[in-house]
py3Dmol code that shows the C-alpha trace and the ligand (Angstrom):
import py3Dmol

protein = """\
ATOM      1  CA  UNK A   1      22.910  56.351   2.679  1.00  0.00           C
ATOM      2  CA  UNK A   2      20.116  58.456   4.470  1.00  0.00           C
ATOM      3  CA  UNK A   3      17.872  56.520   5.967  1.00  0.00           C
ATOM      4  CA  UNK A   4      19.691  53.080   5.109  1.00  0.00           C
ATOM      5  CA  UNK A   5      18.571  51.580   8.358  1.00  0.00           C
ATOM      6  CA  UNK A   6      15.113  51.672   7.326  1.00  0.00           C
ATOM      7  CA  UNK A   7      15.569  49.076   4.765  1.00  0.00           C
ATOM      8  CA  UNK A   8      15.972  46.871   7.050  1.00  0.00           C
ATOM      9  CA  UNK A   9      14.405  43.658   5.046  1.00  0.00           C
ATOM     10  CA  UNK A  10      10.924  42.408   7.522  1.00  0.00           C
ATOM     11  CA  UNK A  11      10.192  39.596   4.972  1.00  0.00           C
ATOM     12  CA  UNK A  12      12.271  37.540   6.291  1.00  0.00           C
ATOM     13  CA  UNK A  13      11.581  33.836   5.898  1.00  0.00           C
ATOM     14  CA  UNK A  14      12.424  33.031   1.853  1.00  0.00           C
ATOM     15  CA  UNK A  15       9.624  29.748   1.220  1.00  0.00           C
ATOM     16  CA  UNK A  16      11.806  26.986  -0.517  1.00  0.00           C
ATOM     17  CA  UNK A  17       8.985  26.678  -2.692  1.00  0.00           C
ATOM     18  CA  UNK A  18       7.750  30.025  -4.581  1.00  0.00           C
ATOM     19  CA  UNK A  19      11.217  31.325  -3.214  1.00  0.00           C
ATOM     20  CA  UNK A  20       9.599  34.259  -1.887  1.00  0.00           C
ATOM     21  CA  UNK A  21       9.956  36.463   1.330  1.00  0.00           C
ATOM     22  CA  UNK A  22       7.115  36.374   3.853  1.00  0.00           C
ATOM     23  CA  UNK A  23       7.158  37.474   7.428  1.00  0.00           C
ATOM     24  CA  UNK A  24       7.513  34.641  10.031  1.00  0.00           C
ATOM     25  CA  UNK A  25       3.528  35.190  10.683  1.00  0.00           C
ATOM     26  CA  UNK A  26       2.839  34.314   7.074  1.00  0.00           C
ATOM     27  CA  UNK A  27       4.773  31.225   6.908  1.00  0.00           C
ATOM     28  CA  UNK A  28       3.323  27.717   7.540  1.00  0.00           C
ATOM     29  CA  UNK A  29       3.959  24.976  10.391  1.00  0.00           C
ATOM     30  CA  UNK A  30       4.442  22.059   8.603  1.00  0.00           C
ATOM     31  CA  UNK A  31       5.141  18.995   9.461  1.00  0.00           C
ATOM     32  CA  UNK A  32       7.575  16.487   8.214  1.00  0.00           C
ATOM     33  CA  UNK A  33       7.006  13.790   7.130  1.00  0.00           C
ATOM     34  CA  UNK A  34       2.849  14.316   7.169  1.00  0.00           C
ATOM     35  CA  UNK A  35       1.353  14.117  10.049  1.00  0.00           C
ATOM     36  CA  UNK A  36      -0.716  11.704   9.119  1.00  0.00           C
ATOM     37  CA  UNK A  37       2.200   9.269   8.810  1.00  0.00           C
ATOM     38  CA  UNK A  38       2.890   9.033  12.642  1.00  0.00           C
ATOM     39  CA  UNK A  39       4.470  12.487  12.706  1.00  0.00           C
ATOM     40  CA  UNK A  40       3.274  13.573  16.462  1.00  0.00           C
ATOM     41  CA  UNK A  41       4.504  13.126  19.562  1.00  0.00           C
ATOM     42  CA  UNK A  42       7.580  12.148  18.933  1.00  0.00           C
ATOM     43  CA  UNK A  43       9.846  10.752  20.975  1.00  0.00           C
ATOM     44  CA  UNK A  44      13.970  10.400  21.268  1.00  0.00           C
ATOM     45  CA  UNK A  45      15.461   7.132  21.761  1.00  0.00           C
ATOM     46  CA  UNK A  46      18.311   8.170  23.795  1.00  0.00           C
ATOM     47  CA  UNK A  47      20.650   5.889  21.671  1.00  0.00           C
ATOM     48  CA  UNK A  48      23.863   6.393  24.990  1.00  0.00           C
ATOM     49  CA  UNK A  49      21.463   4.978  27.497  1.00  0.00           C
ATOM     50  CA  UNK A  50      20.199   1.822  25.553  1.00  0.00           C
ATOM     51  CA  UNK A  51      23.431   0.621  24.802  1.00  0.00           C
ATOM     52  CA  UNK A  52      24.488   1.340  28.446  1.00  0.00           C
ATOM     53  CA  UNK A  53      21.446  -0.546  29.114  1.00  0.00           C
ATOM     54  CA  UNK A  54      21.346  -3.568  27.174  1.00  0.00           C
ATOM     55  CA  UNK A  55      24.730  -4.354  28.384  1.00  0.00           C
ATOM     56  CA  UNK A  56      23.914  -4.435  32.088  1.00  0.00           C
ATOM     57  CA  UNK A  57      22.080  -7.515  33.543  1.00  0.00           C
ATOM     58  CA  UNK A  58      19.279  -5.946  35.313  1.00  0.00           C
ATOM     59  CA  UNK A  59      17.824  -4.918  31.668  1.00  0.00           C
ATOM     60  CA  UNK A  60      18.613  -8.578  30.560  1.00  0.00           C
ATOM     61  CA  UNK A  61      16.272  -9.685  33.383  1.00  0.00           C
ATOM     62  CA  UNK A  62      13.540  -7.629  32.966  1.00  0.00           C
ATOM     63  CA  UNK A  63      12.924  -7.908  29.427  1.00  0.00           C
ATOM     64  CA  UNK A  64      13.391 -11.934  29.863  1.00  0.00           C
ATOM     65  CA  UNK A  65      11.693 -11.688  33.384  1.00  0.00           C
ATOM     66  CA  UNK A  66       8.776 -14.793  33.529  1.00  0.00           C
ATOM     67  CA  UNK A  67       5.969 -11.743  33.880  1.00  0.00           C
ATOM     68  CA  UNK A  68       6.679 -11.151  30.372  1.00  0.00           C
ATOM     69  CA  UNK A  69       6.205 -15.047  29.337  1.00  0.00           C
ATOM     70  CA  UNK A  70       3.989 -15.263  26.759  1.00  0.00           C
ATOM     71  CA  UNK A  71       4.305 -11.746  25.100  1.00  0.00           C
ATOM     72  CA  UNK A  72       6.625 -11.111  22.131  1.00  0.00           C
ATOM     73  CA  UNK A  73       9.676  -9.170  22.410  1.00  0.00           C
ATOM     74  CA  UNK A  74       7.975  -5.916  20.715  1.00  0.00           C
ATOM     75  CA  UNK A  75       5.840  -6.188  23.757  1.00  0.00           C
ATOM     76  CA  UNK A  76       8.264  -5.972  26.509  1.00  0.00           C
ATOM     77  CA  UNK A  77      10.774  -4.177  24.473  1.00  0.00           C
ATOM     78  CA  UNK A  78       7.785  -1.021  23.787  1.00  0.00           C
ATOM     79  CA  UNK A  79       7.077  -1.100  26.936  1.00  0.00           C
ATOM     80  CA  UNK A  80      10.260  -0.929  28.087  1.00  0.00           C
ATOM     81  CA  UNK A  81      11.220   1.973  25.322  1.00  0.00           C
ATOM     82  CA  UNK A  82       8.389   3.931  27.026  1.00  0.00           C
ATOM     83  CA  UNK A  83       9.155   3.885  30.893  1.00  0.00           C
ATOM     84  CA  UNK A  84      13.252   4.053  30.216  1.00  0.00           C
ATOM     85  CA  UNK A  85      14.465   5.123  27.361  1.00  0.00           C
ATOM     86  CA  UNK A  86      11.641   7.623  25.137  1.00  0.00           C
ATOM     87  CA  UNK A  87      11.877  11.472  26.100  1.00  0.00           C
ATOM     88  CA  UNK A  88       8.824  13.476  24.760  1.00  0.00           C
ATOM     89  CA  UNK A  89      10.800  15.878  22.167  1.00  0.00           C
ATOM     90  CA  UNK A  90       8.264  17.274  19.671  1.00  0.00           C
ATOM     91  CA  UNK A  91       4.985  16.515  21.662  1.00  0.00           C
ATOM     92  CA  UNK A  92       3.314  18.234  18.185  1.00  0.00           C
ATOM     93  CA  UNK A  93       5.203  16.120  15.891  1.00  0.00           C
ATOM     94  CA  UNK A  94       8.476  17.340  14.008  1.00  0.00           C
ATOM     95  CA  UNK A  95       7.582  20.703  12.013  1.00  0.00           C
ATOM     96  CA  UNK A  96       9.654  23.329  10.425  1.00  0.00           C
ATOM     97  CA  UNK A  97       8.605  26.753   8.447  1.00  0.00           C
ATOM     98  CA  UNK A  98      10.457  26.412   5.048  1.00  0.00           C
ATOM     99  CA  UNK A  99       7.091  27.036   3.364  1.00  0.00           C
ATOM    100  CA  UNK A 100       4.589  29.721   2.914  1.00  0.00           C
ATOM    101  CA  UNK A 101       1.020  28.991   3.600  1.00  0.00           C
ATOM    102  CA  UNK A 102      -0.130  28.649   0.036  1.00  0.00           C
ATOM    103  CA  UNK A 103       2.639  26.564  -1.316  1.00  0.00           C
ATOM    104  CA  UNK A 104       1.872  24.216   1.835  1.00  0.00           C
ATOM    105  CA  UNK A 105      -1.914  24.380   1.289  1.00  0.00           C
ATOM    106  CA  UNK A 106      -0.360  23.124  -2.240  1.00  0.00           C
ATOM    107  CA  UNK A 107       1.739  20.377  -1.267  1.00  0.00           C
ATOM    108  CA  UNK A 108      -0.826  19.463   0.979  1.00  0.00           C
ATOM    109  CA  UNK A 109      -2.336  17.439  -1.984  1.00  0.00           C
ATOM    110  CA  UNK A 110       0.924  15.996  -2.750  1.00  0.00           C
ATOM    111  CA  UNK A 111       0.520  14.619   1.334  1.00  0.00           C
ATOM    112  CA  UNK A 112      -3.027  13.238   0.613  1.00  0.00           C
ATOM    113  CA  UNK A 113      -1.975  11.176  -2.401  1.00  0.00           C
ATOM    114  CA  UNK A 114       0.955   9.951  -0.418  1.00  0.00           C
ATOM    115  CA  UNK A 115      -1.688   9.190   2.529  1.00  0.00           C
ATOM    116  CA  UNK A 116      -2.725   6.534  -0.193  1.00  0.00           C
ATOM    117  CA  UNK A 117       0.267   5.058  -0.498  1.00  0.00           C
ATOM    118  CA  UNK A 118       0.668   4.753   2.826  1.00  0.00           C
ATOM    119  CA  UNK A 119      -2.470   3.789   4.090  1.00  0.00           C
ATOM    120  CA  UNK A 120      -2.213   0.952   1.838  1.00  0.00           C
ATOM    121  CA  UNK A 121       1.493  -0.329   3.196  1.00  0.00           C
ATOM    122  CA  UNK A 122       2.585   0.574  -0.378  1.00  0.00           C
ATOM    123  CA  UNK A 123       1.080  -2.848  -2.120  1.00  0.00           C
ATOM    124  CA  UNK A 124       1.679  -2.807  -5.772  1.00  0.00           C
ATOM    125  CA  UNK A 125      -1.267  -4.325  -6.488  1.00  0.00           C
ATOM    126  CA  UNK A 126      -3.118  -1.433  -4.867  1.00  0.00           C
ATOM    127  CA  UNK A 127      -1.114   1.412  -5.863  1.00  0.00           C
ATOM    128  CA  UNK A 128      -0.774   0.511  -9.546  1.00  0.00           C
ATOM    129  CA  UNK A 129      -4.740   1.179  -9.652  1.00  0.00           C
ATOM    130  CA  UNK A 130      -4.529   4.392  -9.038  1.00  0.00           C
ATOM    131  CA  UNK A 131      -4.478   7.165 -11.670  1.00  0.00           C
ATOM    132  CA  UNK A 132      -0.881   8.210 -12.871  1.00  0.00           C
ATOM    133  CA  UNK A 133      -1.492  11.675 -11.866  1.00  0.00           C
ATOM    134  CA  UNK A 134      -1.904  10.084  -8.175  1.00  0.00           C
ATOM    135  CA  UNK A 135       1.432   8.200  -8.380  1.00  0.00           C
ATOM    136  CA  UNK A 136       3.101  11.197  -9.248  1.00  0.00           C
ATOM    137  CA  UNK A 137       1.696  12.952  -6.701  1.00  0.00           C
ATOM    138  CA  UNK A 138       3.003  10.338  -4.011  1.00  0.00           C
ATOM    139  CA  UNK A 139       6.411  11.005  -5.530  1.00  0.00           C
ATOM    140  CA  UNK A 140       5.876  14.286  -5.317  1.00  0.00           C
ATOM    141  CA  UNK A 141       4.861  14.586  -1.456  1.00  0.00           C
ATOM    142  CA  UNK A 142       8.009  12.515  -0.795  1.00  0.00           C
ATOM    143  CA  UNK A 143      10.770  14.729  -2.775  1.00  0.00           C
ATOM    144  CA  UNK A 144       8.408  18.266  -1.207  1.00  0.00           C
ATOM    145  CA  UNK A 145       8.619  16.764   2.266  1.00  0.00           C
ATOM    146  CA  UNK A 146      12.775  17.418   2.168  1.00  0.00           C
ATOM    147  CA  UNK A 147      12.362  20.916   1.563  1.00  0.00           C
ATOM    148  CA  UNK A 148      11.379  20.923   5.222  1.00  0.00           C
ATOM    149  CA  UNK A 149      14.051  18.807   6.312  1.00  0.00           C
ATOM    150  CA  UNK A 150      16.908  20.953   8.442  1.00  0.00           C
ATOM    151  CA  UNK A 151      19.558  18.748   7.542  1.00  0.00           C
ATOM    152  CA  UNK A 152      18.392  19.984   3.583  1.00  0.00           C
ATOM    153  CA  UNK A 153      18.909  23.809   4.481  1.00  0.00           C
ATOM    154  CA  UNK A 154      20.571  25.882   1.882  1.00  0.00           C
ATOM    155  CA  UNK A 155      20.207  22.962  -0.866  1.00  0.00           C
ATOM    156  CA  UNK A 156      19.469  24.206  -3.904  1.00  0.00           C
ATOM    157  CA  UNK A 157      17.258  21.432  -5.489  1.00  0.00           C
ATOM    158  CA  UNK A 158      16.619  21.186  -8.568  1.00  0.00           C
ATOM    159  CA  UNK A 159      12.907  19.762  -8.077  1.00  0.00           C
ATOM    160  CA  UNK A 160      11.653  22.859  -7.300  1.00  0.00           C
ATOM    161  CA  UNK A 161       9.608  22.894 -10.727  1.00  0.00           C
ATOM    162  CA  UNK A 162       9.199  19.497 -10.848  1.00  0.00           C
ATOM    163  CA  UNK A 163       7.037  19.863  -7.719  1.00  0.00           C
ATOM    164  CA  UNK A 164       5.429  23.295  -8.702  1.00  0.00           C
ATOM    165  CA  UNK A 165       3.978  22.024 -11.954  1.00  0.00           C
ATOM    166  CA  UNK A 166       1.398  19.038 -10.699  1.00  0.00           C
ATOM    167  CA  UNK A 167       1.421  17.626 -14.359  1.00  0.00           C
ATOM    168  CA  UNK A 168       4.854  17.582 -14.853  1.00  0.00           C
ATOM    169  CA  UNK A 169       6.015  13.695 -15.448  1.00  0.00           C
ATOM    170  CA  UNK A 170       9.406  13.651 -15.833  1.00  0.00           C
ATOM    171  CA  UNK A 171      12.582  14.661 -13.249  1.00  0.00           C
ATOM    172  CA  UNK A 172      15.879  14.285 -14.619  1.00  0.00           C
ATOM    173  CA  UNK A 173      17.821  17.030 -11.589  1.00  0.00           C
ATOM    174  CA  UNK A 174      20.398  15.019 -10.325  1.00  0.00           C
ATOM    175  CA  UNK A 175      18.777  13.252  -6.981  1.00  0.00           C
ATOM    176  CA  UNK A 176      17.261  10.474  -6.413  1.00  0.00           C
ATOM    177  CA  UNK A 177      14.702   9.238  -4.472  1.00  0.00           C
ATOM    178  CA  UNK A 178      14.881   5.579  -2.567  1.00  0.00           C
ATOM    179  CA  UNK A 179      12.175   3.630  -0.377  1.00  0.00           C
ATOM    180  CA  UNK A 180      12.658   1.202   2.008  1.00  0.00           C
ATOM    181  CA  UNK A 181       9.689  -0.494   3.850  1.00  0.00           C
ATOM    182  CA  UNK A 182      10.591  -0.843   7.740  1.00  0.00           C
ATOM    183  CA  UNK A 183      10.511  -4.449   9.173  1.00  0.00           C
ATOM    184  CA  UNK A 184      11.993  -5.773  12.012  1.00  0.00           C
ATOM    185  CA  UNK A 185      15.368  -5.179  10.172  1.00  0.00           C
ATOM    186  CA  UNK A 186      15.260  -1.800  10.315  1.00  0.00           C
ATOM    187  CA  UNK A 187      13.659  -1.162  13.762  1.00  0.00           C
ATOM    188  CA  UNK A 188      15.713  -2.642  16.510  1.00  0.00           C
ATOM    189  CA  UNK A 189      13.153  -4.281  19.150  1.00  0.00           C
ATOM    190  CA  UNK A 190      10.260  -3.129  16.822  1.00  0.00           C
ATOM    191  CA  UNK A 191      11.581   0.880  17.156  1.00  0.00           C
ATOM    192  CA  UNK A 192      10.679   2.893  14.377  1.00  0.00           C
ATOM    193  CA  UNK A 193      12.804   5.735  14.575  1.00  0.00           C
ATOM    194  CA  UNK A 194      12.044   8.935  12.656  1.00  0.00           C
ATOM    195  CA  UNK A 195      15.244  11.096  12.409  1.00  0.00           C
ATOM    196  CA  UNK A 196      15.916  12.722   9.739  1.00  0.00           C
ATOM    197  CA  UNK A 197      19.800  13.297   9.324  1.00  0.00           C
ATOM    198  CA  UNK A 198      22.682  13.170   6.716  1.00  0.00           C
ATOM    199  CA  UNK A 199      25.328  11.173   5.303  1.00  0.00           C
ATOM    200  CA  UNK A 200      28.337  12.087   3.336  1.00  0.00           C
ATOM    201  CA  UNK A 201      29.603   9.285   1.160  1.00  0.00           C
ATOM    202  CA  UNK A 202      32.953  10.073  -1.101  1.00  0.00           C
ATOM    203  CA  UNK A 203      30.336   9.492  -3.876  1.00  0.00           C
ATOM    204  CA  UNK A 204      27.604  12.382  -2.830  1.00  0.00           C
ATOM    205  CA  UNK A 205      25.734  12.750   0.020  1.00  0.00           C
ATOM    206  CA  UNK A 206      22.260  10.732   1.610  1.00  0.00           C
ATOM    207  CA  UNK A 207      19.482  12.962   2.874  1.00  0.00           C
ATOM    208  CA  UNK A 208      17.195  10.507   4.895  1.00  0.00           C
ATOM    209  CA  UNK A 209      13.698  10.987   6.200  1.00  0.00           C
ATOM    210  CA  UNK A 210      11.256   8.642   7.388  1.00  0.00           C
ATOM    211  CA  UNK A 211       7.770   7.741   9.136  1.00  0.00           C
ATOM    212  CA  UNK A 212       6.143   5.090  10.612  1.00  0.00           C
ATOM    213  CA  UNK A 213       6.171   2.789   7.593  1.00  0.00           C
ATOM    214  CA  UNK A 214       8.695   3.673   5.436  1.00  0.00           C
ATOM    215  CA  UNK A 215      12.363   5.053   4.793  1.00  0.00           C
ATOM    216  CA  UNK A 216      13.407   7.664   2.345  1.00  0.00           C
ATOM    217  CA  UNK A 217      17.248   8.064   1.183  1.00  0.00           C
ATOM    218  CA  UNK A 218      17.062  11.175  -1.265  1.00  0.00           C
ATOM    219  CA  UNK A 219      20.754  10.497  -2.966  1.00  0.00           C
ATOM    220  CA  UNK A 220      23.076  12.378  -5.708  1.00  0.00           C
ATOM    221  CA  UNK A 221      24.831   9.365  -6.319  1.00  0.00           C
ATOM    222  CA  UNK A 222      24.243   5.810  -7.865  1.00  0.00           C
ATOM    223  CA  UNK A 223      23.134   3.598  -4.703  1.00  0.00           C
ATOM    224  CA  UNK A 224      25.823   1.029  -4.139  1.00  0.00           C
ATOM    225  CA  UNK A 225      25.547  -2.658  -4.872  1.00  0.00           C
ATOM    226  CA  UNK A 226      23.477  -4.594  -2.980  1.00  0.00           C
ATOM    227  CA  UNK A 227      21.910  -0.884  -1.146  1.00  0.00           C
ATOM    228  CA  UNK A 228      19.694  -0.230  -4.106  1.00  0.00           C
ATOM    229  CA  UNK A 229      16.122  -0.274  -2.590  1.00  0.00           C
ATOM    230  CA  UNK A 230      13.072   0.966  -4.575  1.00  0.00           C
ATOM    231  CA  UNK A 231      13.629   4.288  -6.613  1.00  0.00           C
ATOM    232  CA  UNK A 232      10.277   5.837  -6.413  1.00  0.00           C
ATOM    233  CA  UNK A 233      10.120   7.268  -9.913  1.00  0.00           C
ATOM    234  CA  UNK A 234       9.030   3.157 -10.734  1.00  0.00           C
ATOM    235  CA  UNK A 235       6.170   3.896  -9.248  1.00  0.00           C
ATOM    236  CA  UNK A 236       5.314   5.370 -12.430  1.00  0.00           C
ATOM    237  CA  UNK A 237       5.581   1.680 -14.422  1.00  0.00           C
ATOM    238  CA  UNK A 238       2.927  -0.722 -14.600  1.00  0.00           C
ATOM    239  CA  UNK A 239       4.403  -2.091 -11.448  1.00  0.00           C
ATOM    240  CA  UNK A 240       7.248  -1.951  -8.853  1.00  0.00           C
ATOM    241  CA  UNK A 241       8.696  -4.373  -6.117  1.00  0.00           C
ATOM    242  CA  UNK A 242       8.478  -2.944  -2.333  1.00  0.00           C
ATOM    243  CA  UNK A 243      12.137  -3.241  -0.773  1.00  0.00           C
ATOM    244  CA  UNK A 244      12.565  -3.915   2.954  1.00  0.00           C
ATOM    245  CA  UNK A 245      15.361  -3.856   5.445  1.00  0.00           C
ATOM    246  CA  UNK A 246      16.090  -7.476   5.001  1.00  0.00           C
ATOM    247  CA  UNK A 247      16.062  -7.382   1.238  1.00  0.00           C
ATOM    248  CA  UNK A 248      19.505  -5.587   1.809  1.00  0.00           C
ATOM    249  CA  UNK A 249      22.839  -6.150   2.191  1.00  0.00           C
ATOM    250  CA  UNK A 250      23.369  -5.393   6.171  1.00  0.00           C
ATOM    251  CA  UNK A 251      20.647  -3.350   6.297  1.00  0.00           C
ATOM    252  CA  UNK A 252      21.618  -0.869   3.238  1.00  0.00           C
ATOM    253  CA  UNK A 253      22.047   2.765   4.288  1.00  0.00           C
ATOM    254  CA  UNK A 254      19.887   2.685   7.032  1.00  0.00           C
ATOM    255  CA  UNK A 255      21.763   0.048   8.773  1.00  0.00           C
ATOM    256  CA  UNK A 256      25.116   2.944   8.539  1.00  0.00           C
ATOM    257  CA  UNK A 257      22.701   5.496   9.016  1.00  0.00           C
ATOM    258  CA  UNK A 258      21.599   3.866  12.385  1.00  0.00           C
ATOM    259  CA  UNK A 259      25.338   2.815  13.735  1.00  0.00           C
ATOM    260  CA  UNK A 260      26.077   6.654  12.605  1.00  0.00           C
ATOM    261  CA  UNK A 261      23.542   7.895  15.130  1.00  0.00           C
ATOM    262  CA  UNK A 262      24.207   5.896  17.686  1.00  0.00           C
ATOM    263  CA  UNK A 263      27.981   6.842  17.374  1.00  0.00           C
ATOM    264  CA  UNK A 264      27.532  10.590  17.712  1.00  0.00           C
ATOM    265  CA  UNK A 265      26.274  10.147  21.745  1.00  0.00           C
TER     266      UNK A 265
END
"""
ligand_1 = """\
1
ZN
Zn 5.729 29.689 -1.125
"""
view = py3Dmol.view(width=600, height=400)
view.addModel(protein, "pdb")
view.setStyle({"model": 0}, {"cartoon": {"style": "trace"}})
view.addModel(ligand_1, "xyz")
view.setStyle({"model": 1}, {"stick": {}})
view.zoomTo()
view.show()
């Protein structure tokens, strides 16, 4: 056709929100999880060189060495993350552009109710106060955050509307969403890790994202027995019971998730 090169499409970036094309300018930077969660400067554990590490004898005897007498393993272990092992990778935190500006400048008050939740370490007793409109909000930020996620590219969720209607209580798509609280089960040597990443299960597959607190497994299966940690839609009842690390069997899907990504070095 005359002229067919002309149509050549400069909306380019669709949002995964409003589904729309916008030019790259017009699109947002944000970050995932919030940035108010721990999301900047982040770090890579280089997961190669710390087992390389722990195994060899010089490492034994520095973290044990009698300068560190006194101070707990975190201590010597943080310190020790910092110096040998941590390479800045996203010295702004870990951003993507899935969304336009206004459906971010939306979500952001999803990310502000879930600032509540976190702020607060997730209590119950805390959280339950709050306003069912808030609760559903934290839900919300949590399920909007994996629209960001690379490792989510191409999904076709079906909690788009779900998020785009702020008053809308019920989900029944076919994910769900589980939260772990991190304890020293889930960080080796006090480590909170926050890679997102993927796991394929015969069942369905395991989208997980985290921050400095907690861990989020957004599943399209049933969890398995003894990996079923807190399904955030509960935070909708009068109350809930906070799951952590230890509370599962081997460390539940973040203890595979972990021995996954140290496997791929
Ligand atoms: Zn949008």
């Amino acid at each position: 056709m005359i002229g067919g090169s002309n149509l050549k499409r400069k909306r380019s970036k669709q949002c995964a929100l409003c589904e729309n094309f916008f030019k790259n300018s017009e699109m947002s930077e944000e970050h995932y999880p919030a940035k108010s969660t721990g999301n900047e400067d982040i770090v890579a554990l280089d997961f190669g060189k710390m087992v390389d590490l722990m195994m060899s004898e010089k490492v034994i005897e520095k973290l044990f060495h009698k300068d560190n007498q006194g101070r707990t393993l975190e201590e010597v272990s943080g310190n020790f993350f910092d110096e040998e092992l941590a390479q800045t990778l996203y010295p702004q935190g870990r951003t993507a552009r899935s969304l336009c500006r206004q459906c971010n400048t939306f979500l952001g008050k999803y990310d502000e109710a879930y600032k509540k939740f976190f702020d607060n370490d997730g209590a119950p007793s805390i959280i339950k106060g709050y306003q069912k409109l808030t609760r559903l909000k934290i839900i919300k930020a949590i399920f909007a955050k994996y629209l960001s996620v690379p490792e989510c590219k191409g999904q076709n969720f079906d909690f788009i509307t779900f998020l785009q209607e702020e008053n809308q209580e019920t989900y029944e798509g076919k994910w769900g969403l589980y939260c772990i609280k991190r304890d020293y089960s889930t960080d080796l040597f006090g480590l909170g890790h926050l890679t997102t990443g993927v796991m394929t299960y015969e069942e369905g597959v395991i989208f997980v994202l985290s921050d400095e607190k907690f861990i989020f497994h957004l599943m399209d299966f049933e969890p398995h027995e003894g990996y079923r940690s807190l399904n955030m839609m509960e935070l909708l009842n009068k109350t809930y019971t906070l799951i952590s690390g230890r509370d599962l069997h081997d460390g539940g899907y973040h203890g595979h998730f972990m021995i996954q990504e140290m496997l791929k070095v």
